[in-house]
Every structure is written in structure tokens, then in C-alpha cells.
C-alpha positions in Angstrom: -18.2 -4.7 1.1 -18.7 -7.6 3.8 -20.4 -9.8 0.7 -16.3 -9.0 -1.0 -14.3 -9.8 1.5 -16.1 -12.9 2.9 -15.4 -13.6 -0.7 -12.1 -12.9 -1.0 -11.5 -14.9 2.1 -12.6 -18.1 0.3 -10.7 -17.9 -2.6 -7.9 -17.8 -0.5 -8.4 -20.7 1.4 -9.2 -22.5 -2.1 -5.7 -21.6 -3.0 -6.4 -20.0 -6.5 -3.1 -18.6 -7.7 -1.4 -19.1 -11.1 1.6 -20.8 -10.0 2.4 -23.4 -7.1 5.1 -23.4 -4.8 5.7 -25.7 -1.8 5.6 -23.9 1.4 5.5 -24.6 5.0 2.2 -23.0 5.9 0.7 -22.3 9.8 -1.3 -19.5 9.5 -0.4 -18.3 12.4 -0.2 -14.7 12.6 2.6 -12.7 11.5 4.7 -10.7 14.1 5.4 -7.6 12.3 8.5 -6.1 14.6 11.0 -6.9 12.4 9.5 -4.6 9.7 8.6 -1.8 11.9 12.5 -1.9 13.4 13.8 -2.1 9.0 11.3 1.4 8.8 12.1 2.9 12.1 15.9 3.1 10.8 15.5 3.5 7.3 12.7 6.2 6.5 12.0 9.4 7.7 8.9 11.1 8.8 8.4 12.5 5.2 8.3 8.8 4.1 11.6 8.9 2.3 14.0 6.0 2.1 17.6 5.7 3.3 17.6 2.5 0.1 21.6 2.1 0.7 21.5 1.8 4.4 18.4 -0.5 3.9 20.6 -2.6 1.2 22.9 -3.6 4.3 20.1 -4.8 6.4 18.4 -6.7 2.6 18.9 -10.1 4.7 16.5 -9.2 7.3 13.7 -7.6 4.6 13.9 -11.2 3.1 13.8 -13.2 6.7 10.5 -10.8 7.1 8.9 -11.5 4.0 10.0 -15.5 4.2 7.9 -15.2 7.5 4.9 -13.6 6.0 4.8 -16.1 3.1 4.8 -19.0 5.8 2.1 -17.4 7.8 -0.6 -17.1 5.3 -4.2 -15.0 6.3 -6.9 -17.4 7.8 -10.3 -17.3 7.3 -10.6 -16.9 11.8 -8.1 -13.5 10.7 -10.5 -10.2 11.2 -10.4 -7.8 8.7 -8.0 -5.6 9.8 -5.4 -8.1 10.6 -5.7 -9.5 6.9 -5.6 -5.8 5.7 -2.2 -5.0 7.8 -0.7 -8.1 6.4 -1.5 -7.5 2.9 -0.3 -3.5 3.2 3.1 -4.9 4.8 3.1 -7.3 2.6 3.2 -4.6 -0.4 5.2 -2.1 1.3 7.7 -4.6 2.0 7.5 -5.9 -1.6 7.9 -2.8 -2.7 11.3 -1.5 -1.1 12.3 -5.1 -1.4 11.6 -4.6 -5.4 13.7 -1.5 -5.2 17.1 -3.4 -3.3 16.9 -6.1 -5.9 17.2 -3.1 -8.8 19.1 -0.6 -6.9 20.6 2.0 -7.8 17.9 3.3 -9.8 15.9 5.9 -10.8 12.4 5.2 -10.6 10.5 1.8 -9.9 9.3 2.9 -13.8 13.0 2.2 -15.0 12.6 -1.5 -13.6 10.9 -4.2 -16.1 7.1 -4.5 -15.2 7.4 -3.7 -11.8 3.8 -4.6 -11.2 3.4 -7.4 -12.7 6.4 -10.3 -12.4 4.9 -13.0 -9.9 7.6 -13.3 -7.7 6.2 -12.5 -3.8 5.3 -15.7 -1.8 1.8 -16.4 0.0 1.6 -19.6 1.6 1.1 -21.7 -1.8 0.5 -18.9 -3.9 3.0 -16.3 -5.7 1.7 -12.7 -7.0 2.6 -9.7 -8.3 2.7 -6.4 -6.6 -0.7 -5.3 -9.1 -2.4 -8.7 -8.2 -1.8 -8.3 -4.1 -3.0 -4.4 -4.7 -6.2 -4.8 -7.1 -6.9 -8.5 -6.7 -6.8 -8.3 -3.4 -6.8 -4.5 -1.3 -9.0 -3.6 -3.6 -11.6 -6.1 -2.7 -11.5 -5.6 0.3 -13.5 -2.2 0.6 -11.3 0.1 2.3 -10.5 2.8 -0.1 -8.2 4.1 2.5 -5.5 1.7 1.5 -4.7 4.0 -1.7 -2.6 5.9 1.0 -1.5 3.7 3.2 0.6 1.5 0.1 3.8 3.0 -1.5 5.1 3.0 -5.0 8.8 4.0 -4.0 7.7 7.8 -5.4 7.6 11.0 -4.4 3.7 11.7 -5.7 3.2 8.1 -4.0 1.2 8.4 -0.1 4.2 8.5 2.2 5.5 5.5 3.3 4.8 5.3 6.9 8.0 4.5 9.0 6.4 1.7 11.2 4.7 -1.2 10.3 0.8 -1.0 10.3 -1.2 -3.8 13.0 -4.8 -4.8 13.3 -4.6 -2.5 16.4 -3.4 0.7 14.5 -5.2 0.0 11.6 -8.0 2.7 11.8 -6.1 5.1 13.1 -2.8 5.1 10.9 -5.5 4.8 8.1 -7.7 7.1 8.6 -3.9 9.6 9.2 -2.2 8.4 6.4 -6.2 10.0 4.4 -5.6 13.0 6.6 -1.7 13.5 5.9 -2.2 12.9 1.7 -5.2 15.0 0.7 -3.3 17.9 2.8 -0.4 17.6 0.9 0.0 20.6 -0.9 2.8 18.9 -2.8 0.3 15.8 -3.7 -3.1 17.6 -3.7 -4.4 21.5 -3.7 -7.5 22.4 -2.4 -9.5 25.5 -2.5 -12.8 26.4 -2.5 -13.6 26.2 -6.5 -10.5 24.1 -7.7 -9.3 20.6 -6.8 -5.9 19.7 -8.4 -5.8 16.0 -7.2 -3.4 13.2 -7.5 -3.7 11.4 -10.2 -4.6 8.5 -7.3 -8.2 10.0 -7.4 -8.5 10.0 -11.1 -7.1 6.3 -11.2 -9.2 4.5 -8.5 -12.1 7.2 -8.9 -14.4 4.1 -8.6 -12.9 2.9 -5.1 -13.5 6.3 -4.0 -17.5 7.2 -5.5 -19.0 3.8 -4.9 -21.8 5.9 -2.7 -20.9 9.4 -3.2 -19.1 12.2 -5.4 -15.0 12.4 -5.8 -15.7 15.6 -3.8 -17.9 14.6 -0.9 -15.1 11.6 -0.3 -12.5 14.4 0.1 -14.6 17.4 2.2 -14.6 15.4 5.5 -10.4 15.4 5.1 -10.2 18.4 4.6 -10.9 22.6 6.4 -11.7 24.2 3.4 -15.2 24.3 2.0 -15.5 22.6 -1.2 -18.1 24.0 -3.9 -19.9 20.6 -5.4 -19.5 22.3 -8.8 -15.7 22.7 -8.2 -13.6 22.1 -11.0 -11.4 19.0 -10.5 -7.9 19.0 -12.4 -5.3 16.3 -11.9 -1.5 17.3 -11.2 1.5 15.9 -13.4 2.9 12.4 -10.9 6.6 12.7 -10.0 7.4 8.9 -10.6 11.4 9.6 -9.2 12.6 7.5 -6.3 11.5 8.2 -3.4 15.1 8.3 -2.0 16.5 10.7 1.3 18.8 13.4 -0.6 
């Protein structure tokens, strides 16, 4: 996982990208208060979003995300300061996504959600699927599957501060704790796993060097069987929106 992200560090600094944009670029790295101050007021300890009171604040998500595209990762960034930026990045893209579209539904009712190039990187513009798979994914840390939101209800909460190299682990290895205890995302017993469909999508991030099951069993008090069946439950794509 080193090997990838050493990698992954040196693409970046080649600039590889499928469209150019001039941008004023430091590197310097990214104060994140402004986005911890947007979540602190706008979503709730479930992880649900206040989206109309956020609309009135839109000006200071954009001022956010303008400062994260001029202060690009570095190849002297650790690991875990690249990996907050990038899970900001896509949180912040995210809700951001949802503002531009709002009212709505579900991210599902807006046009490839995942896939218009649009969010700023130093040089570089991606999509929200490009920063998630071409990037978090890379990087070796399955852990991010519950850190990033999808602006849905069967989406990992979406935690209401901002995550920092110095949290990382921690709010990481919480956010694991929080989802696969969800009995509204996941139900465990001793002979049956009904699992988000998370675990059936990314099963690879999760089984590099071990079983679906032996990932989950340290998260979890109950005793797994290793011959427990493993069913996935139907995702609830609706806005994840404070009622």
C-alpha cells in the first residue's frame, strides 16, 4: 500500500488530469476551519443535513473549496494529511453538488453525479468518482468507504466536523465502528450478515489479505461464524436531509 501511494504521489506532482485550468498554486496546507464551522451548524450527529440553511451560507462552501484547489497536496504532505484533504475535498464536493441541484430528491435524480469534471485541484479538475476511486482508493485505507458521503441515508454518516491529519485515525477508525453497528445500515448476528451494499461494492478494498468476515469481526461484539451467510440489504439512495 506504501508502493500505491508513493505512486499516487507522483502522478500528482506530474499533473496528469484530463483538463487544464490555470490556478494559483502554493501547496501550502489547507486550513480546514472553515468547513468544520459549515458542518458544526448544518448537520447533526446522525449526519443529516440542514441543505436550506447550508444554501445561505453556499458562498463560504465555495470560498472553502476555492482554498483547497489553490493549496494542492505535496509530495513533503504525510499520508494522512493528503487523505483528510481528499475526504474534505469529497464531502465538501458532495454537499456542494447537492446546493447547486437543490431541492432535490436524491443525488440519483441529478445528471451523472459522479462523473462531470467540475471540482478544482491545483491544475487539475475531477469528478467526484475520479477523486473517490482514482485517488482514495489508491491510497490503501479501506476505512475511507465510511468516512465519504453520498448525501444518503444508507451512505456512512456524514461526520459534522472536518477530518485533520491529527484526527485522522481516530475519526476513521469511529466512523468503521459507528457504520458496521448500524443496525439501520448493517445487521449482524452470529450466522447472518445483512451488509451494505458498500461491502459488496468495494469487497476487494476490504479482502485484499483476509475474508469480508474477518474485516468486519474486530468492529464488531458478536461472534461471527466464518461460514455465515452474507446477504446484502436494499440502499436507501433519498437525501440525506434533517426532517
Amino acid at each position: 500500500m506504501k508502493i500505491l501511494y508513493i505512486l499516487f504521489l507522483a502522478l500528482t506532482s506530474l499533473g496528469i488530469t484530463s483538463e487544464n485550468n490555470s490556478t494559483t498554486l502554493s501547496h501550502d496546507k489547507p486550513d480546514h476551519t472553515a468547513w468544520n464551522t459549515l458542518l458544526q451548524k448544518h448537520v447533526d450527529k446522525k449526519g443529516n443535513v440542514n441543505y436550506s440553511a447550508f444554501k445561505k451560507e453556499e458562498s463560504k462552501l465555495e470560498n472553502y473549496l476555492n482554498n483547497l484547489a489553490k493549496n494542492a497536496p505535496a509530495k513533503n504532505w504525510s499520508k494522512s494529511e493528503t487523505l483528510a484533504y481528499y475526504i474534505n475535498l469529497y464531502n465538501a464536493g458532495t454537499v456542494k453538488l447537492i446546493l447547486n441541484n437543490y431541492p432535490t430528491k436524491s443525488i440519483k435524480d441529478i445528471r451523472k453525479p459522479w462523473d462531470i469534471e467540475w471540482i478544482k485541484v491545483a491544475e487539475n479538475t475531477y469528478s467526484l468518482g475520479q477523486i473517490e476511486h482514482k485517488i482514495l482508493r489508491k491510497m490503501g485505507e479501506p476505512r475511507i468507504h465510511f468516512a465519504i458521503n453520498c448525501a444518503s441515508y444508507s451512505c456512512p454518516k456524514l461526520l459534522n466536523k472536518a477530518y485533520t491529519a491529527s484526527n485522522l485515525n481516530d475519526e476513521l477508525e469511529k466512523a468503521t465502528v459507528d457504520f458496521i453497528n448500524d443496525t439501520t445500515r448493517n445487521k449482524i448476528s452470529e450466522n447472518e450478515l445483512e451488509l451494505s451494499n458498500i461491502f459488496k461494492w468495494y469487497k476487494s478494498d476490504f479482502t485484499e489479505n483476509k475474508t469480508l468476515i474477518e474485516y468486519i469481526q474486530p468492529y464488531t461484539k458478536v461472534k461471527i461464524d466464518t461460514k455465515a451467510d452474507v446477504n446484502y440489504l436494499v440502499y436507501d439512495w433519498s437525501l440525506n436531509e434533517i426532517k
